[in-house]
N, C-alpha and C positions, 0 to 999 in steps of 0.2 A: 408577138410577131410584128405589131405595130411599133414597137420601138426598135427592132430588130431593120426594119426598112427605115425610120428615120434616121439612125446611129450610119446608114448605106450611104443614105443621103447628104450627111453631111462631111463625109469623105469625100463623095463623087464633089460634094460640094469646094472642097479644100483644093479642089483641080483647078477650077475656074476661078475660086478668088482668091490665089495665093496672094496677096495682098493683108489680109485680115491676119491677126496674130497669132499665133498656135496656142496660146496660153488661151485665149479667149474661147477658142472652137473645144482647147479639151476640158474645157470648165462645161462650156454647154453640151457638150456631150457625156460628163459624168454628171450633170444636171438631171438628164434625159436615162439615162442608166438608173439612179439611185431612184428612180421613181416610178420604178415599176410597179401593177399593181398584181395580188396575188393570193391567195388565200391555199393555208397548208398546215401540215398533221408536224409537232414535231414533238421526241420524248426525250426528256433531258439524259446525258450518258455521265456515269461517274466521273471520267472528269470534269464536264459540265461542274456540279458540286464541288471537287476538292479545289482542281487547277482554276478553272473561269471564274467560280464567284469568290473561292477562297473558304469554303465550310469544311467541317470538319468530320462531317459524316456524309454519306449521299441521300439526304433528305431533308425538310425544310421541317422546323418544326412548327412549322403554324401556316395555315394556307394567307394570312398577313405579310409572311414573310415571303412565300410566291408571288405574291402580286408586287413587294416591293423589291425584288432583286431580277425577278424574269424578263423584265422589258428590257433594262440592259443589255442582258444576256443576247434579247432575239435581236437588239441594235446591235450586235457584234458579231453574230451569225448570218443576217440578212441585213446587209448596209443597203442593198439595190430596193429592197424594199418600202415604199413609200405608203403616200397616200389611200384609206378605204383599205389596206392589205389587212391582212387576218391570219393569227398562227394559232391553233388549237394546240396549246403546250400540254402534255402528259408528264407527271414530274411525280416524285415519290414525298409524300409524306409523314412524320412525325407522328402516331396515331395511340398512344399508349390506354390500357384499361382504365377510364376515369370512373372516381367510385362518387354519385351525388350522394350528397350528404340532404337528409332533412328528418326534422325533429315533429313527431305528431303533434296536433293540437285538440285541444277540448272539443271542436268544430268536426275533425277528423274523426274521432269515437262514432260522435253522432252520426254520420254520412254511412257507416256501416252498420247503423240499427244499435251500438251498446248506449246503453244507457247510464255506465260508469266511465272514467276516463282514463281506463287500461282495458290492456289487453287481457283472456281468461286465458286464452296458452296459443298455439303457433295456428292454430287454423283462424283465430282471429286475425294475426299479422300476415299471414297472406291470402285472405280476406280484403284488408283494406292496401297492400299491394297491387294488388289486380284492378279497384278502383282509381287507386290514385295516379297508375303509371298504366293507361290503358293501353298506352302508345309502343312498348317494350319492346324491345328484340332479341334476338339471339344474342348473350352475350355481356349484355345491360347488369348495372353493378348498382345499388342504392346503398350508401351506409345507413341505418333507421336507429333513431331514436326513440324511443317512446317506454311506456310505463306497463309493467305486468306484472300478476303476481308471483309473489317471489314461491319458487320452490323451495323446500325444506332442502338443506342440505346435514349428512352424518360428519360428525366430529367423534372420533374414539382417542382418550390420552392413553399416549404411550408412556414408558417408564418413563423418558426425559421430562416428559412436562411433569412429573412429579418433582423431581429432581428439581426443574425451573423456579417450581412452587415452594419447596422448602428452603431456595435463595432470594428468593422476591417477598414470601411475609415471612420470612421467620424475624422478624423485630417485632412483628402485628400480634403474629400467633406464634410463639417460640417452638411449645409441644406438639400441637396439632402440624405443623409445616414442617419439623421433624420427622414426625411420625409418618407422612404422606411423603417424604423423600426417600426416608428408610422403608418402607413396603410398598411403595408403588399404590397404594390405595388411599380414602378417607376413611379415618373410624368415625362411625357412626354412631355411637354406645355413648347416650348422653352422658351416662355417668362417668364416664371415660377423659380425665386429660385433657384429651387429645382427640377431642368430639369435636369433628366440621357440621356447623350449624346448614343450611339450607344458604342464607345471607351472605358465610366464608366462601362456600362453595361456591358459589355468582363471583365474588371476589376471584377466587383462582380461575374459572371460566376467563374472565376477563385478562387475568395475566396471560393463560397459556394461548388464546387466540390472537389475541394483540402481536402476540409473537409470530403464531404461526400462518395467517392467512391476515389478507387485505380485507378490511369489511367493507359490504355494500349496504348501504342505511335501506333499512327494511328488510334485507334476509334474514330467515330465519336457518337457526341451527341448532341439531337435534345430539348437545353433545352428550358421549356414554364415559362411562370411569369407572375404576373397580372402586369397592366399597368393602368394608369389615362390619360386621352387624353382628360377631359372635360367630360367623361363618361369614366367608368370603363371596363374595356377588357383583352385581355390575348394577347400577341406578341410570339414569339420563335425566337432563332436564333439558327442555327447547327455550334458547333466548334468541332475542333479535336486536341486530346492532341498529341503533339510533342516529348513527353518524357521532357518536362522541365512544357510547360504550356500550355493554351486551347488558342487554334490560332480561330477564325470567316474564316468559310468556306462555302462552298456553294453547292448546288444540295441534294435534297431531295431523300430519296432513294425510290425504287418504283419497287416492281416484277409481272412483267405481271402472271395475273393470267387464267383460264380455261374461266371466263368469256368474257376477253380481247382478246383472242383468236379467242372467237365466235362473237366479237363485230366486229373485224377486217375482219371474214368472210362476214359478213352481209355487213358493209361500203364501204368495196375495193373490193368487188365480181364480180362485172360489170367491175370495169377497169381493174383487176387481176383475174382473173374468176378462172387459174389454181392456182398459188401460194397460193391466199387467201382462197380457198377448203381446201389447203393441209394445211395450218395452222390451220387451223379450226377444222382440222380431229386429226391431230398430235400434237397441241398444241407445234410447233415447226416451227422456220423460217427456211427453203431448203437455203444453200450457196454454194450449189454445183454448179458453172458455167455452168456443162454441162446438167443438170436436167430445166424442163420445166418449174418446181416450183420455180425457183432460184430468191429470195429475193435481189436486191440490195440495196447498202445506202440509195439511195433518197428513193427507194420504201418503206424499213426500216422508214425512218423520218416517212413517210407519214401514216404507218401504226402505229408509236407510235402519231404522232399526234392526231389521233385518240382515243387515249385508254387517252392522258391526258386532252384532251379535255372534257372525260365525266369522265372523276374521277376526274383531278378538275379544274371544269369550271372558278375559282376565278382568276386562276392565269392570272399575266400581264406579262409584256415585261420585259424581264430579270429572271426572275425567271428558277432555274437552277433543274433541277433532274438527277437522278442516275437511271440508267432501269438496272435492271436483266431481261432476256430472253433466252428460250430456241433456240439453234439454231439444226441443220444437215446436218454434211459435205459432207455426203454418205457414212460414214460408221457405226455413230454414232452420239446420242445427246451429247451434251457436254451444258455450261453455257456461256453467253456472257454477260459483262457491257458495257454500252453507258452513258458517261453523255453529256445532253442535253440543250441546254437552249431558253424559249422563243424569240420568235422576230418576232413581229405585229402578235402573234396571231397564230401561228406554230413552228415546232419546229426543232432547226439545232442543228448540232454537236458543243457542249462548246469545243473548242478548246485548250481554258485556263484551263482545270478541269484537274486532274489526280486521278487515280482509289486509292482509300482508300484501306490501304489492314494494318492485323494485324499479327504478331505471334501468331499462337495461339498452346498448349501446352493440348493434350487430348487421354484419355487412350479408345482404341476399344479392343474389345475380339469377338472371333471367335464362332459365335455359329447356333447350325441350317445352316450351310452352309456357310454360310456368315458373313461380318460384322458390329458389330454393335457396339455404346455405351452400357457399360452396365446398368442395370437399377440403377439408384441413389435415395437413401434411402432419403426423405424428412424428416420435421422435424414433421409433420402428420403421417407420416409412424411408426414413432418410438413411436408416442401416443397410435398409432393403438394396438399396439404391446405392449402395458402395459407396455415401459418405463418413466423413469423418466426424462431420459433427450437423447436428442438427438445422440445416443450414445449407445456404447454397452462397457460393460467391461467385459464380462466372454464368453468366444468363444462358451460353452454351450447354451446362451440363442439364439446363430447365428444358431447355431446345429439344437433347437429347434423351435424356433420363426419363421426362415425365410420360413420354408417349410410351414407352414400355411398361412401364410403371402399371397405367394406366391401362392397357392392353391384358396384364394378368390381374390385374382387379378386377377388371369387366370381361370375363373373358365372351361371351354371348351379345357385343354391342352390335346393333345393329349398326345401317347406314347413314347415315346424319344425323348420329347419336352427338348430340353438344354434350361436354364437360366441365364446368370453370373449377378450378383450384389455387387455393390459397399455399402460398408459401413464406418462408423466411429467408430473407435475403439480407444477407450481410458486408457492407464495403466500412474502407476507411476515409474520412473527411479529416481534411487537412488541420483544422481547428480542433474538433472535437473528437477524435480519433475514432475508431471500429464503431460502426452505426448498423443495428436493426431495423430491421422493417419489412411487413407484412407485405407480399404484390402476388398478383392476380395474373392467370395466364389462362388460355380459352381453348380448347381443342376439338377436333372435331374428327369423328369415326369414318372416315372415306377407301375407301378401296381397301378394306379387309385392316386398316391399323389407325391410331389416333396423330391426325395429325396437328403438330400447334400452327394456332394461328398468330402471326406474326402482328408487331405492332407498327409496322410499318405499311401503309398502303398505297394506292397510286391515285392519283386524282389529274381532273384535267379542268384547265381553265383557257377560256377562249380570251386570245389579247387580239387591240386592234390597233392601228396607227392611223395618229389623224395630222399627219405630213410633217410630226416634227419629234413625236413620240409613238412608244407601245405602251395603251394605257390597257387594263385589265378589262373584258368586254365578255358581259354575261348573256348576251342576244342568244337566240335558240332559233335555227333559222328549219320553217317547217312548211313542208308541201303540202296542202291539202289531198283530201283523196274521198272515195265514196262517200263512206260513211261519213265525215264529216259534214259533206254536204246534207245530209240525211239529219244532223244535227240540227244544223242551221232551220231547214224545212218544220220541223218541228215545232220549233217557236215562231217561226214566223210564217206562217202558208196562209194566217187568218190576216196576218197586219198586211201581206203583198201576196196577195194568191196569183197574178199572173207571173210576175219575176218569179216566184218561188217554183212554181211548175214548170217553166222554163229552164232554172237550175236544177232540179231533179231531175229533168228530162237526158239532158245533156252534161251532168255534172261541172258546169261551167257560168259565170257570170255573165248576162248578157250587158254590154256597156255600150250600145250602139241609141244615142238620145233618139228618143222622141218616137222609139220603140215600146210599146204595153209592157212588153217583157225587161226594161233599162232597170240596172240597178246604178242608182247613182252612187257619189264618195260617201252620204250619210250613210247610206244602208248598207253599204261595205261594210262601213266601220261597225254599225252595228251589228252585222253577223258575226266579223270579226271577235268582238266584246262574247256573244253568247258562244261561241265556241274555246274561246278561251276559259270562261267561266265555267267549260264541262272538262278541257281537256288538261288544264293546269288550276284546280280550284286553291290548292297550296301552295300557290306560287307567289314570292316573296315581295316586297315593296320594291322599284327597282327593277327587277326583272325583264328581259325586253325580248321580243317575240316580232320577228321578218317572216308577214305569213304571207306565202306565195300560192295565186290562187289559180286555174283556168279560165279565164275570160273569151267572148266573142266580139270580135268589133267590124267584123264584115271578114274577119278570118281569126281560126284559132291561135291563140299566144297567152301569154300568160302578165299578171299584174303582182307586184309584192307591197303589202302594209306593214309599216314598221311600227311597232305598238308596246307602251311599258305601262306595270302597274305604278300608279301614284299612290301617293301615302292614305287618299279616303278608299283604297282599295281596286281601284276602275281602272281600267285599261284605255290608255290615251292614246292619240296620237305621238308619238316619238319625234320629234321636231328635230 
């Protein structure tokens, strides 16, 4: 309004001193124009993005990049705008699923109670999930590296790897790699030609895996093959690859299951009446020394003896396994390995064995509370889905396809049921031609269907102009109110009992000197400081907070302190 009546005035003015130059009166009055002052809401429009700034999409990909193209932008929208003026820009940004990467450490084990430095199987790793990323959200992606032990995995040769075998040694072993090409099996029949020793046989393991799977140093694999003994049969031997080649190792792996449990209640009930209840019930061995229920070694053997005796009665003297079981410290379950090995008939600690354990490299996301793997797009899934090939190349059909997808899988989801899923997505790079790669999309169950969430979101950043620019301005400008004051009263009603009871009274600062009840600028500022410290305790270095408060000073009105955190953490004065 007031420049509204100047801009009058110096018309009415142009009357009386037509004398003065026009060029000078309309410089002073787009002087007077351009420097309006104003504070206002505005939300960037797609052409904003493609036409004004020149981008190629309508979003920034970095809020970096808002701060350094938007000032322009509101100099070309608002030219009358000057000095003290303020634009709360709303603008969309670039947001895509980022996966943190990090690799456990020796330190990490320990922080979750194990006392080796892997993981016994997945309730470990999110276990130490839940510690390390207390902070999580909906949606949240960790790539984890870390070490666990390796499960056994089955290997059966097919006729070709015979076939493979008798073109790979037959220079080594002319007859025997013959023989095993022509029947699909190994003769066994030492006195035979064409007898594969135990040693051969490791040898052809190594040819036909080498071929057929990538090895991870420390897995173990439990390969089977037919065999001729005078009669036809099938043998196995479990090797584990070293990172060069597949070594012959020993113990079968084997994880007590809910049955084994109840099998053990039943058999050691009488000698164990309390322990063997409690495992029964808990599906857990008690190692707590000072608990009634406390499982020791021997008692441990005695009760896996048990469980391999009737899962498998074949086995003789020497034969080695691998136990996974649950145990209970007294604070919690955790996973325990034993490898064990026959001898006349029961079973002792293999003293010679060591725990197989792997790197393994896998991405969890945060959803529903908790964490999980996300779900993994098979190669059925993407049939489902009317593709062509295992794969997606247009982020539209992900857009489109996965929420239904997703809807007859689940068909019982409730409401803010979160999903993440992994997919494969496949473009062409100019250099390197057709590229793979794994990407993550987020969905969420609302109004009866799965909807995606998008990677693009909105944010807003407050600019302000200090009469020559729009520089980026993070100030958060905040009215006091009751409770606040209630804050304040709290901490200090002992250090200023009269001021403070006068603010409570009245919800207001009394500022009138030489009043009982006067809050001066120190004590301002210090309310100001303990109120911020309850109401923004996360708030970043930088930061800057216009608190506006109610005052008395022989009549009500109001005062504002402008206040930023500095680097020792404190909220200063804002100069």
């Amino acid at each position: 309004m007031k420049n509204t009546f100047y801009i009058l005035m110096l018309f009415i003015g142009i009357v009386f001193t037509g004398c003065e130059p026009m060029e000078d009166i309309n410089e002073e009055i787009d002087e007077k124009i351009s420097n309006v002052e104003g504070s206002l809401n505005y939300t960037l429009t797609e052409e904003d993005y493609t036409d004004n700034l020149g981008l190629n999409f309508t979003s920034f990909d970095s809020e970096d990049d808002a701060r350094a193209l938007i000032p322009g932008l509101l100099s070309d929208i608002y030219p009358a705008l000057g000095m003290n003026s303020s634009v709360n820009a709303t603008f969309n940004i670039y947001d895509p699923i980022r996966v943190e990467e990090y690799t456990v450490t020796t330190e990490d084990y320990e922080a979750i109670g194990l006392t080796e430095d892997y993981f016994s199987g997945m309730g470990d790793v999110i276990d130490f999930l839940e510690v390390q990323f207390p902070q999580a959200e909906e949606g949240d992606y960790v790539e984890l590296t870390y070490t666990t032990l390796a499960d056994q995995e089955a290997y059966m040769f097919a006729d070709s790897d015979f076939e493979l075998i008798g073109e790979e040694l037959s220079e080594e072993y002319p007859e025997p790699a013959s023989s095993a090409a022509q029947y699909d099996n190994f003769e066994r029949r030492e006195s035979d030609d064409s007898y594969w020793s135990n040693e051969m046989i490791l040898e052809a393991i190594n040819v036909v895996l080498s071929e057929n799977i990538d090895g991870v140093e420390g897995q173990k694999y439990n390969v089977s093959y037919d065999v001729y003994t005078g009669e036809s049969g099938t043998q196995s031997m479990i090797v584990q690859f070293n990172g060069n080649s597949y070594v012959a190792v020993g113990g079968t792996s084997y994880e007590l299951n809910n049955d084994d449990y109840d099998l053990i209640g039943a058999e050691l009930g009488e000698a164990y009446p309390g322990p063997a209840g409690n495992a029964a019930q808990f599906n857990s061995f008690t190692i707590d020394e000072d608990s009634d229920n406390f499982w020791s070694m021997d008692m441990l053997l005695e009760a896996f003896t048990v469980v391999l005796m009737e899962n498998y009665p074949d086995a003789v003297n020497g034969d080695k396994f691998e136990l996974t079981y649950d145990v209970y410290d007294g604070s919690g379950v955790s996973t325990e390995v034993l490898a064990v090995i026959n001898q006349n008939g029961s079973y002792i600690v293999d003293e010679d064995a060591g725990v197989s354990t792997i790197e393994a490299t896998n991405v969890f996301a945060y959803t529903n509370g908790s964490w999980n793997m996300p779900l993994t797009l098979q190669a059925e899934d993407y049939t489902e889905m009317g593709q062509s090939f295992s794969n997606f190349d247009d982020e539209d059909d992900v857009i489109y396809k996965l929420p239904i997808f997703l809807g007859d899988l689940f068909p019982y989801a409730e409401e803010g049921d979160f999903r993440s899923v992994a997919y494969t997505y496949t473009y062409v790079d100019e250099d390197t031609g057709r590229q793979f790669e794994t990407r993550y999309a987020n969905f969420v169950f609302e109004d009866g269907e799965f909807n995606y969430i998008p990677s693009v979101r909105q944010q807003s950043l407050q600019f302000g102009n200090d009469g020559t620019e729009w520089l980026p301005d993070n100030t958060i400008r905040y009215s006091l109110s009751g409770s606040d004051y209630a804050i304040i009263a709290g901490e200090l009603a002992d250090t200023y009992p009269n001021p403070v009871s006068s603010m409570e009274q009245y919800n207001n600062f009394d500022r009138r000197e030489g009043n009982s009840a006067y809050w001066s600028d120190d004590m301002l500022l210090e309310a100001m400081q303990i109120l911020l410290n309850e109401i923004a305790p996360n708030a970043e270095v930088g930061q800057q907070y216009v608190l506006t408060f109610d005052i008395y000073n022989g009549t009500n009105t109001t005062e504002s302190l402008s206040l930023i955190k500095d680097e020792s953490g404190a909220w200063v004065i804002n100069e």
